[in-house]
N, C-alpha and C positions, 0 to 999 in steps of 0.2 A: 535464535533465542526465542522462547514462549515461556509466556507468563501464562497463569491459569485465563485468562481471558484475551489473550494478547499475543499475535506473534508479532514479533520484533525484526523487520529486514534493513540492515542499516546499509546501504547502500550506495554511501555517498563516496566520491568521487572513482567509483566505477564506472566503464566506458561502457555505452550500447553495445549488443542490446542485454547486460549480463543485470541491470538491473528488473528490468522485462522478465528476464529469464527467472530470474529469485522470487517473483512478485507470484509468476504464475506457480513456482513448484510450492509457494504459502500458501496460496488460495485452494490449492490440492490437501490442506493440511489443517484446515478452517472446519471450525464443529459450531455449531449453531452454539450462538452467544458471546461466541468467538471476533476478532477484530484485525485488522492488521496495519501495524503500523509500518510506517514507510518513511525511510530516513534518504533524503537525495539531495543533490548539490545545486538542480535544477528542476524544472517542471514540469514532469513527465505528460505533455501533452498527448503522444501517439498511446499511453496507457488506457485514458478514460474512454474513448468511446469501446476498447477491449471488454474493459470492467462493465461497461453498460451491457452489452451483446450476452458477456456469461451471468446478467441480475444481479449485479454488487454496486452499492452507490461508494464515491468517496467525500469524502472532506478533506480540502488545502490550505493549508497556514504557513505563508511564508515570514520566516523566524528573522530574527537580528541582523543576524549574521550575513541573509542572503540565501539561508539552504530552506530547504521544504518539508513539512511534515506531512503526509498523504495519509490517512483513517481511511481504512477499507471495510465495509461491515457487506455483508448479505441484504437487498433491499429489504426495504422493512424495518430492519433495524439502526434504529440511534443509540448515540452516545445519551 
């Protein structure tokens, strides 16, 4: 799903490594200004130092509930 600024991978309770998998075919899919959001049940630790290596920072907010919200931008840019 994408929004004008936004694609949306929701994620959750899918097994390794198909979340991995969805994150990288978004980031293929990312236009400057663009973001990605990242819906997961847990915390995708093997992702981040990925996102570091190709220059994408994220941001992690773990919700109520227990699941994760991961913000992927291109370094540089903030929310």
């Amino acid at each position: 799903m994408t929004v004008d600024n936004e694609i949306l991978v929701d994620a959750r309770g899918l097994e390794p490594p198909e979340p991995m998998e969805r994150v990288m075919q978004a980031l293929s899919l990312l236009r400057p200004g663009q973001s990605i959001r990242l819906l997961l049940h847990r915390e995708p630790f093997p992702l981040y130092p990925l996102l570091a290596e190709r220059g994408y920072h994220h941001d992690t907010r773990m919700e109520a509930d227990g699941s994760y919200v991961i913000q992927i931008r291109t370094l540089g840019e903030r929310a």
